[in-house]
N, C-alpha and C positions, 0 to 999 in steps of 0.2 A: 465094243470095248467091254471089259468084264466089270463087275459092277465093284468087285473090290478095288480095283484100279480107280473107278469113278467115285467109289465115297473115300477112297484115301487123300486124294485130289484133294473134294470137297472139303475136308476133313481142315486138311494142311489152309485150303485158303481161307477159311473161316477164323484157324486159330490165326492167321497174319492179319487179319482186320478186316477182309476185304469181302465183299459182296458178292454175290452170284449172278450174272449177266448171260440175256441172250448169246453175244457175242462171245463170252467166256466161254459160254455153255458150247457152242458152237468150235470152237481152235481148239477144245477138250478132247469132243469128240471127232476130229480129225487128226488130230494126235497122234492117240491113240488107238486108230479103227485100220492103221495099218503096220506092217513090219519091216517097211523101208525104208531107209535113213532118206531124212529130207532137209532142206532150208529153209531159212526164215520163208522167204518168198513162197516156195512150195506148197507150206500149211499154208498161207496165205489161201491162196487158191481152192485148198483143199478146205478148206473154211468156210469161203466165200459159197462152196457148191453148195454148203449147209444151210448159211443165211450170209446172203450177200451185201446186209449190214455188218461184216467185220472188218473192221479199218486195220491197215497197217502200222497204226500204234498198238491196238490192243493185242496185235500179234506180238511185238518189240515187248510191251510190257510183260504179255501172259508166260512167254520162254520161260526169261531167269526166274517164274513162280515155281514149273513145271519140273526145271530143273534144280531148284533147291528142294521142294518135296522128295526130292529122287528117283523120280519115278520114270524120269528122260535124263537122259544122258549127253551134254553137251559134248562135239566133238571135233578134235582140230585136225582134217584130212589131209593137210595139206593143199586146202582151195583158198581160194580170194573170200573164200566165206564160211559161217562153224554149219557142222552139221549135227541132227539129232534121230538120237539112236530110242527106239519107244521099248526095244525090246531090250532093254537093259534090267528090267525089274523079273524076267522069267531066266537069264542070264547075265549074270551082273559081271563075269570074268570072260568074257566072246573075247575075239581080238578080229581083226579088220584085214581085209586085203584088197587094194585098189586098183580097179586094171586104168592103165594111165591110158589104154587106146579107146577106150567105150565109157570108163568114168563108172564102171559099174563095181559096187561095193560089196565083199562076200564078208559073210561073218563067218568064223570059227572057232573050237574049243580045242585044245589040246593039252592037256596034262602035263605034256614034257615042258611047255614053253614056260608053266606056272614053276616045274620043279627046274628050269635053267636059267629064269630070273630070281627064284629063290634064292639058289646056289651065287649068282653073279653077287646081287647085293649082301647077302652076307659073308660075303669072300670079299667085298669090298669097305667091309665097315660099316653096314646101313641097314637099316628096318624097312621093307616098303612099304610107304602109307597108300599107295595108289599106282597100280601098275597098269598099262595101255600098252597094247603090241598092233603097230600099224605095219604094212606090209603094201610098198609100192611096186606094180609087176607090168609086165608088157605080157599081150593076150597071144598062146603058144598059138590059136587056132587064125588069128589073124597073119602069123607070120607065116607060117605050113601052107595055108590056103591063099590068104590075101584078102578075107573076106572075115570078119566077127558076126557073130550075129548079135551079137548084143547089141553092136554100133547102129546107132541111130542115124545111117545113111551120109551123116557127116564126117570127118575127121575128129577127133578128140583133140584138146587142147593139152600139150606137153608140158608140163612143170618143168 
């Protein structure tokens, strides 16, 4: 994790009141120490391998810090559950594409999408305060071959 990321963090929880903890210290730096979208439960895990005193509250409570600092990005994929995005502070305008057969999340940028949302809501009457572009897909290589490699040996579960 870079260190600006970790005294911004710091920074933000200090000025909300709040203390600095092993366990904090710990769902921080798992956080942050990778670039792919996870869940509550995930960091969980990803915490625990740090110091395996971090409870399932501190994770519930530490998120919505993490995410009002801005420095995570809460996000609604379309699962039973939010996901977060760490790499929203080195690109804060990505948009998402989910393959619905492997569950695997790609990120991308594209200019046109900014300048044809642009165009839509202003052609619509509206300023955008926050724009998200999700993109749900079926994987071309699993239908051609029969085989994904991304798939984790299972079936994926279909929305």
């Amino acid at each position: 994790m870079e260190a600006a990321v970790r005294d911004r963090i710091y920074e933000f929880i200090q000025a909300s009141g709040l203390r600095r903890t092993t366990q904090r210290d710990a769902i921080i730096e798992a956080a942050f120490s990778y670039t792919d979208h996870y869940n509550a439960d995930e960091l969980l895990l990803r915490a625990r391998s740090i110091d395996p005193s971090v409870s399932r509250a501190t994770v519930y409570r530490t998120l919505p810090l993490l995410v009002e600092s801005g420095l995570l990005k809460e996000l609604d994929l379309g699962k039973e559950q939010m996901f977060y995005d760490p790499n929203y502070i080195d690109h804060p305008r990505h948009s998402h594409l989910i393959c619905l057969d492997c569950n695997r999340i790609l990120e991308f940028e594209d200019r046109n999408i900014d300048t044809l949302e642009n165009c839509i809501t202003k052609r619509l009457g509206f300023s955008p305060v926050n724009k998200s572009t999700r993109i749900e897909a079926n994987c071309d290589e699993l239908k051609r071959v029969g085989v994904c490699q991304h798939q984790a040996g299972q079936p994926a579960a279909r929305s």
